[in-house]
C-alpha positions in Angstrom: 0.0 0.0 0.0 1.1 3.3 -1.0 1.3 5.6 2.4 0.9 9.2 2.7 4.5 10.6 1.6 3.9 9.4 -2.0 3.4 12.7 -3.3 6.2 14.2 -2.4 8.3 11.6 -3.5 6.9 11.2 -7.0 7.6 15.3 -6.6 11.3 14.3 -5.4 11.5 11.3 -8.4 10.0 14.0 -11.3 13.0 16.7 -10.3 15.9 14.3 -10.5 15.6 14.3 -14.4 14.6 18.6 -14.3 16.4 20.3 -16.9 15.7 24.4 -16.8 16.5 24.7 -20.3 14.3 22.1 -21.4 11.0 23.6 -19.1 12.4 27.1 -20.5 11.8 25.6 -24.1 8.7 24.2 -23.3 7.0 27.3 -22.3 7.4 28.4 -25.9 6.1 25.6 -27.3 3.3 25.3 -25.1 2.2 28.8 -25.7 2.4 29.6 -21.7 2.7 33.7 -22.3 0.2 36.1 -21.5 -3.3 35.3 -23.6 -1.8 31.8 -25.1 -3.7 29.2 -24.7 -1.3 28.0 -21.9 -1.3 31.0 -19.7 0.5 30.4 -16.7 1.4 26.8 -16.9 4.7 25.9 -15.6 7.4 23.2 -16.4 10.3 21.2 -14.6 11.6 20.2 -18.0 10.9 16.5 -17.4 10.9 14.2 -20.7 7.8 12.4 -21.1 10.0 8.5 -20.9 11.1 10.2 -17.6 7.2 10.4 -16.7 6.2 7.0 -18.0 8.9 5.3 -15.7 7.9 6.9 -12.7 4.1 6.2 -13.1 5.9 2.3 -13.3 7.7 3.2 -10.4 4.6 4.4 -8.4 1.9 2.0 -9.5 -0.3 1.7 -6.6 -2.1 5.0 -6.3 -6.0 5.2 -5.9 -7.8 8.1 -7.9 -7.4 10.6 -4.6 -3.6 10.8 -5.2 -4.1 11.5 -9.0 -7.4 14.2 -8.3 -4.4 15.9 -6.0 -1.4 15.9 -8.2 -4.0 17.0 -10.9 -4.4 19.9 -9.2 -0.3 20.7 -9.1 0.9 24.1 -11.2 3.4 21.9 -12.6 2.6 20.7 -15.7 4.7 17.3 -15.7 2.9 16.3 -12.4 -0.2 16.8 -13.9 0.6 14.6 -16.9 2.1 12.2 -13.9 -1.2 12.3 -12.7 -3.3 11.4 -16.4 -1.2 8.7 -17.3 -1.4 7.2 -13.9 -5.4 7.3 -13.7 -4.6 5.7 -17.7 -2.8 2.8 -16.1 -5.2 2.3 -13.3 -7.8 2.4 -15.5 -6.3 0.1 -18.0 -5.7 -2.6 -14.7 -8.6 -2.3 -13.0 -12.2 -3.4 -12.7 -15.4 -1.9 -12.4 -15.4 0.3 -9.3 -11.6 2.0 -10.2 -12.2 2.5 -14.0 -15.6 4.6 -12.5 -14.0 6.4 -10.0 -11.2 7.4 -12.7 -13.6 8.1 -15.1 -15.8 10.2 -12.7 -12.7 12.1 -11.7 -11.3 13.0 -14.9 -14.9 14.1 -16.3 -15.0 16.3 -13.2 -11.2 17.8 -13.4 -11.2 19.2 -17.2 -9.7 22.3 -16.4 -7.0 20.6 -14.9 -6.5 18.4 -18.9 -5.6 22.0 -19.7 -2.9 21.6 -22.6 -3.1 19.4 -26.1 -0.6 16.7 -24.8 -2.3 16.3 -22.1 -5.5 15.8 -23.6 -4.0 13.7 -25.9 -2.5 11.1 -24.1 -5.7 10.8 -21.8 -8.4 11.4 -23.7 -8.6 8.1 -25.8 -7.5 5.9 -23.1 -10.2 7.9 -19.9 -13.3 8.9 -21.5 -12.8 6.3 -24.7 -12.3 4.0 -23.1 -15.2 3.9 -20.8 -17.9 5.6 -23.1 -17.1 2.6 -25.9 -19.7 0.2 -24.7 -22.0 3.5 -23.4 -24.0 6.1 -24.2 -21.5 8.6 -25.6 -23.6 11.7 -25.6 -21.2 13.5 -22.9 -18.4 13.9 -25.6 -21.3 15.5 -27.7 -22.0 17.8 -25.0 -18.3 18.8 -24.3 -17.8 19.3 -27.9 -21.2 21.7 -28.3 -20.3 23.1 -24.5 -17.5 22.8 -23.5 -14.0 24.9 -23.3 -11.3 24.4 -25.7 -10.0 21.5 -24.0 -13.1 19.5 -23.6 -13.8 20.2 -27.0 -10.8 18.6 -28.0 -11.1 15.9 -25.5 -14.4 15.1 -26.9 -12.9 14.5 -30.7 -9.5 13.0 -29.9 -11.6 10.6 -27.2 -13.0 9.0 -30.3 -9.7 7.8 -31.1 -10.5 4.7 -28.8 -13.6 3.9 -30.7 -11.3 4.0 -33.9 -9.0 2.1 -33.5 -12.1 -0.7 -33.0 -13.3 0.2 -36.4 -16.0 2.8 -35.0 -16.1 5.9 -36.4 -19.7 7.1 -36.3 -18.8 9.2 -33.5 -15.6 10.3 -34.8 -17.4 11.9 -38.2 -20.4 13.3 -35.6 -18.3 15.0 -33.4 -16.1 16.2 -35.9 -19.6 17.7 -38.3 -20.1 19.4 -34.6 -16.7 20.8 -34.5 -16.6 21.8 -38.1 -16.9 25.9 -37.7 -15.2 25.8 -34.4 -12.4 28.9 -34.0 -9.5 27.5 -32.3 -6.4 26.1 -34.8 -6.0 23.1 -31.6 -9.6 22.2 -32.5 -8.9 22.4 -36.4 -5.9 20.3 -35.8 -7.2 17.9 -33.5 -10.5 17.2 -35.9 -7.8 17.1 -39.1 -6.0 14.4 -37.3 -9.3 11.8 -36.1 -10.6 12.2 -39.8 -7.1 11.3 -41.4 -7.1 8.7 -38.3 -10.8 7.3 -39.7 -9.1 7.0 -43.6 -6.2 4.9 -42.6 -8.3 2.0 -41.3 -11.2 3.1 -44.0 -10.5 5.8 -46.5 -14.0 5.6 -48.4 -15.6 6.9 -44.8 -13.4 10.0 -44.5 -14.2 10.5 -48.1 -17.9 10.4 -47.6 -17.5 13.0 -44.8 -14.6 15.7 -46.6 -16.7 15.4 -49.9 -19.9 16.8 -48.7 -17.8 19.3 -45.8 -14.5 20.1 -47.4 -15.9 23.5 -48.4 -16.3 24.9 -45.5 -14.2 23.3 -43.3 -10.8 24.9 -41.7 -8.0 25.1 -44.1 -5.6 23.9 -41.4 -8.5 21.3 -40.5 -8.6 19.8 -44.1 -4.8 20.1 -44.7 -4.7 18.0 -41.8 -7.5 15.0 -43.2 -5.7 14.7 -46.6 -2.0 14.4 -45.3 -1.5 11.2 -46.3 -3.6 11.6 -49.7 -1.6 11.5 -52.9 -0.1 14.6 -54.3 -3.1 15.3 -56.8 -5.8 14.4 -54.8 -4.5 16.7 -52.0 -4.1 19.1 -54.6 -7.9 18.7 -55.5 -9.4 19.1 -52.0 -7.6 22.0 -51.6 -8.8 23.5 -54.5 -12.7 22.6 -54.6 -12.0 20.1 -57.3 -12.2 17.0 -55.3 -15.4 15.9 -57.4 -13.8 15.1 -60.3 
């Protein structure tokens, strides 16, 4: 049994691999200035390897430690935090994947930059809305702030990887005219997701919304699409 000084020491274990130039670098990248999406967010500089060995390391925690490291400034012991309530949810049964589930739909704010979403989203909410009704991603992608909008499309990425993408093209017909480039991005990304495992399905979806979807969105979709045919989305002309 884990005892009460395990948050400091995961604390203690995150800071051995610190690296100021590294956390320096990542508040650029993470947009962390004044009226970026990452406002405020702070970083030891820990590489995510680094993160994964330590949730190893520290297997044993119950939801409560996660919902209190999830409410750390630092943004390494917050993605300490998601990929532990990942693995917990991943091992356990019934009664731990709820309460995981229950505290990561209740701690949003705290999923509160795309990595973080991203490496939680599929594997929390996915997961556990697969074999359920899934209409709370609908409502955090109609409702929600930026990040539950983008947890509610890059959640689907569960379902497709099952061959399931009714939710992914629904969500994504939801988020079509949404403002943000991370939501653009993140939609680009599940359709392109949907046409590797069935390319006549993200066809069916870009050919009737390709017009007025997000550049950035549809650049996104038709990465992996041949030269011409990229060229032909782009350009209206993906009809003929």
């Amino acid at each position: 049994m884990i005892g009460d000084g395990v948050l400091e020491a995961i604390g203690e274990e995150l800071r051995k691999h610190a690296d100021p130039e590294r956390a320096e670098s990542h508040m650029r990248f993470f947009r962390t200035g004044p009226g970026q999406y990452g406002e405020g967010d702070r970083f030891l500089g820990v590489r995510v390897p680094h993160i994964r060995s330590a949730v190893k390391a520290f297997r044993g925690l119950t939801p409560d430690h996660c919902g209190r490291l999830l409410g750390s400034p630092w943004h390494e012991e917050r993605l300490f935090a998601l990929l532990s309530m990942v693995d917990l949810f991943e091992r356990g049964d019934e009664d731990p994947r709820e309460a995981v589930y229950s505290l990561y739909m209740a701690s949003t704010d705290r999923v509160n930059s795309w990595d973080l979403v991203d490496l939680s989203a599929p594997g929390i909410p996915g997961a556990r809305l697969f074999h359920r009704d899934r209409s709370p991603l609908y409502e955090l992608a109609r409702n929600g702030h930026l990040w539950e909008r983008r947890i509610a499309v890059v959640a689907t990425h569960y379902f497709i990887r099952r061959n399931d993408f009714d939710d992914t093209l629904g969500i994504s017909e939801v988020l079509l005219k949404d403002g943000h480039d991370l939501i653009h991005k993140a939609v680009g990304w599940m359709l392109r997701e949907v046409g590797k495992r069935d390319l006549a399905a993200e066809e069916s979806f870009l050919k009737i919304h390709c017009r007025e979807m997000p550049r950035t969105m549809l650049r996104y979709a038709i990465e992996r699409f041949p030269q011409e045919r990229r060229l032909a989305y782009m350009e209206g002309r993906h009809s003929e």
